[in-house]
Phi, psi and omega in degrees: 000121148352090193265112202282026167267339173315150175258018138290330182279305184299319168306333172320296182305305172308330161309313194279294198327304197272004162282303192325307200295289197325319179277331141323301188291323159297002182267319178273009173273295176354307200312308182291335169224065146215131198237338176227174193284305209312292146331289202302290206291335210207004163076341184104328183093060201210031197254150177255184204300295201313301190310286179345285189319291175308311179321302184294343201272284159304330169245035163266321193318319195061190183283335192273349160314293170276009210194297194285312177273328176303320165350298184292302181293335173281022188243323184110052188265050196278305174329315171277330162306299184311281206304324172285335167292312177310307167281004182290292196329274172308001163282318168301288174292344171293314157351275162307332185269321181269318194247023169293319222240291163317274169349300183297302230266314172281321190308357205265290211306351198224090145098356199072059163278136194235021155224193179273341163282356162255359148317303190284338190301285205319289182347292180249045201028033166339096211243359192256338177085357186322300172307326159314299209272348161316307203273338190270319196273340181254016168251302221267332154330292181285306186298017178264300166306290208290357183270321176337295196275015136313313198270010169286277210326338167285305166306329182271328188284000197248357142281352183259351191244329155179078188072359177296151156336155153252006144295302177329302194270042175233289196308321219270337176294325180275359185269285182270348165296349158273346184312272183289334163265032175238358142308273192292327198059229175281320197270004180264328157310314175314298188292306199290320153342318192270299208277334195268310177302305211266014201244293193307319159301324144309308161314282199326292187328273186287019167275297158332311189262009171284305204297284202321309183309310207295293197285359194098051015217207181315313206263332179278003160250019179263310176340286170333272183320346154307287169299329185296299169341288178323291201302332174276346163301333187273339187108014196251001171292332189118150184307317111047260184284305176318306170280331189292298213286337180309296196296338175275343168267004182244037177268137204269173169310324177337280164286351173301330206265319158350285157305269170357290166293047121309323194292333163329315196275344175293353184267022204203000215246068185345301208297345206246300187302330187280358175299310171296338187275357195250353161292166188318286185211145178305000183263357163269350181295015177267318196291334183306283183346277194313306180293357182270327201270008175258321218291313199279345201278323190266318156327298187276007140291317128003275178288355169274303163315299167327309201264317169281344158266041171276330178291326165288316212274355191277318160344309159103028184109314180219130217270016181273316169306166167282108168266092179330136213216130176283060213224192142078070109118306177311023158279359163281002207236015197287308213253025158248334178299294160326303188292333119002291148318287185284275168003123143294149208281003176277303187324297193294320171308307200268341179259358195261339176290348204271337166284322199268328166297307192283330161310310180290321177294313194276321170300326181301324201280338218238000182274337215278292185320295186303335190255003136300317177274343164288325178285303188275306195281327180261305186293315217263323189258346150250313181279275185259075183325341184263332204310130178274175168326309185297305180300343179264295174335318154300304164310325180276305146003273217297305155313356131313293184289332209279314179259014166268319189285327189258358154308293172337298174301317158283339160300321180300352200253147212291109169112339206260054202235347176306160161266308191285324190261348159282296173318305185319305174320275184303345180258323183290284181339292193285332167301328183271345189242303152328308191296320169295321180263358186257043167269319193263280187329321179257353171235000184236153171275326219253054202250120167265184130327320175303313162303310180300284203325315208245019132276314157328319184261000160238005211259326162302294189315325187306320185294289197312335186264306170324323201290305185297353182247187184181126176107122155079183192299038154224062157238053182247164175287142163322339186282340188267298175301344182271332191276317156341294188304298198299295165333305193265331178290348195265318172282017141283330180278325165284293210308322181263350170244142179315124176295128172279112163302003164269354188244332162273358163295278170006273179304314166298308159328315192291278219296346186254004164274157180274128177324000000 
């Protein structure tokens, strides 16, 4: 245990207390201004490009930005980091180029929809509501897991900094992230998001050009990073390290192409995509595209440095010494580690909130998102059709605590303590079923209901069962057959169902507006 009289621990603890306090007080200024769900879920549609951007940006990165790949790169992933960043990076940017502009421009043209599941209701007149409640049941699904693993990152980073239970710094992370977004709603998620995106970006920075001076400029700290290789390969690290760098050194087209169908998933992600609908106007979504594709390009550089030299740089350089070694699941912890080491301890608290700006950014985003499609589409759009502001706003409250607890609850559970393997999970789910229709939903017309429904429902069983197998092709990641699956099954399925000529009107109208 910690002694928390130390005046390092206490600067620490003050760092954090006046970020925790700072994200509050935005959720209760926010408060005062949302007054309808339209507020609460979209902000009014009245957010500008940065805050768009950073927003979108910070709560896509999550907690695995900072805690799941530096992880990965202090193992000796670099091959897998590198293809997954490379499809994140290109996932983003297509993201913004292809589906930004449309999305906002139909969600407007087919009723003013303001979640993703009245979207698709509108889209393809779903009069039956099947897609509503497919699409409501698989965002509360997944997003119950991707909030999970906010809250691992919270337990470990308030055990790696300071010494707490890793229940404890989980209750104390779910505590105020329920706070400010059951306050505040999108635009108060938006604002701590924008303070979240720029906290995390600071961090990378002057922490990267912190290490690479620290270890001896470039080339002698990628050389370093090198021999630590060599050497762990020999064993001289422990059996541990000796595999993880093996296994990473037999890495195959397989898994390139794996890592790679990352990128999938951003077109299929409620928390990112609702980003577009909540900006101004489609003519700043060009200035967003640059600040986000700049946000990402130096973050996952970021994570690259942070995580291969974290093994030298924990070192103090030199690997001749007893090298303090991260293992048994703490390797996730290099870059809370790091920052500890290089800091003074106040200094070191406000770049250590930036692992918590990244947990907090992406749960607020994705409890907001699931409680949206529960409040509007399923209680306001099926069960109580008269429900006034006040009742849906509340129901969305309550859905918000209700699926923050059972996030809670699955973390408790044996095996659920990866960050990286959680994420992983929940990002395939919306990518392979989301991504694929709303690719359909916004460029082919002659796309049904029928269709959408019964790629959403095999394009899951595909994930869920893939996820579950292991040897051989079906250790490709799951987001590439399920996206696969979704696709072909939606369009096979329009193909064989009677077309509405009111929806194909629509659509043809949607395509004839002006941005």
């Amino acid at each position: 245990m910690s002694d928390f009289t130390n005046p390092g621990m206490l600067a620490r603890i003050c760092a954090f207390v006046l970020y925790l306090g700072f994200m509050i007080y935005i959720g209760i200024r926010s408060s005062r201004k949302t007054n309808n769900t339209k507020d609460f879920f979209l902000g009014g549609r009245k957010l500008g490009p940065w805050v768009t951007a950073l927003s979108a940006e910070a709560s896509d990165s999550s907690a695995w930005l900072l805690m799941g790949l530096p992880g990965l790169c202090y193992l000796g992933g670099i091959r897998e980091t590198f293809w997954t960043s490379l499809g994140l990076i290109a996932g983003t940017y297509l993201n913004w180029l292809l589906v930004a502009k449309p999305l906002r421009k139909c969600s407007i043209a087919f009723g003013d929809s303001i979640t993703i599941p009245a979207f698709f209701k509108n889209r393809f007149h779903d009069k039956s509501n099947v897609l509503t409640v497919i699409s409501v049941a698989l965002i509360v699904f997944f997003f119950t897991i991707y909030t999970a693993s906010g809250l691992v990152a919270c337990g470990k980073l308030f055990r790696s900094v300071f010494g707490l239970d890793y229940h404890v710094g989980m209750v104390i992370g779910l505590i105020v992230i329920l706070t400010y977004t059951i306050l505040g709603g999108y635009r108060a998620v938006c604002t701590t998001d924008f303070v979240q995106g720029g906290l995390i970006f600071a961090a990378f920075v002057i922490s990267s050009i912190i290490a690479i001076v620290t270890l001896g400029g470039v080339s002698e700290a990628v050389s370093k990073a090198n021999e630590f290789s060599v050497l762990a390969l020999a064993g001289q690290f422990g059996e541990e390290m000796k595999k993880a760098f093996g296994s990473n050194a037999n890495y195959s087209v397989k898994d390139a192409i794996s890592a790679f169908a990352w990128c999938l998933g951003y077109f299929g992600m409620p928390h990112i995509i609702i980003r577009f609908m909540g900006i101004r106007s489609n003519h700043e979504i060009t200035k967003a595209r640059r600040v986000g594709i700049i946000w990402m390009l130096v973050s996952y550089i970021g994570t690259f440095i942070i995580g291969t030299l974290g093994t030298v740089y924990l070192a103090g350089g030199d690997l001749s010494a007893p090298v303090k070694l991260l293992t048994g699941g703490l390797q996730e912890t290099v870059f809370s580690e790091t920052m500890l080491k290089m800091y003074p301890a106040f200094i070191a608290g406000i770049f250590l909130c930036a692992i918590l700006a990244a947990s907090m950014s992406t749960a607020d985003s994705q409890l907001l998102s699931a409680a949206s499609a529960v409040s509007l589409d399923i209680y306001k759009g099926l069960i109580n059709k008269d429900a006034d502001e006040k009742k849906v706003l509340n129901v969305s409250r309550i859905t918000v605590l209700a699926i923050a607890l059972v996030a809670f609850f699955i973390c408790l559970l044996p095996n659920n303590d990866s960050i990286f393997g959680l994420v992983s999970y929940a990002w395939a789910g919306f990518g392979a079923t989301f991504g694929a229709l709303i690719f359909l939903a916004l460029f082919w017309r002659n796309c049904t209901a029928a269709g959408a429904a019964t790629g959403l429902i095999l394009g899951f069983i595909t994930v869920v069962v893939w996820h579950n197998l292991h040897g051989g092709i079906f250790d490709v990641y799951e987001i590439l057959p399920g996206f696969i699956v979704t696709l072909i099954s939606a369009v096979v399925v329009s193909l064989c169902t009677k077309k509405d000529p009111e929806v194909l009107a629509e659509f043809d109208e949607y395509k004839q507006m002006k941005d």
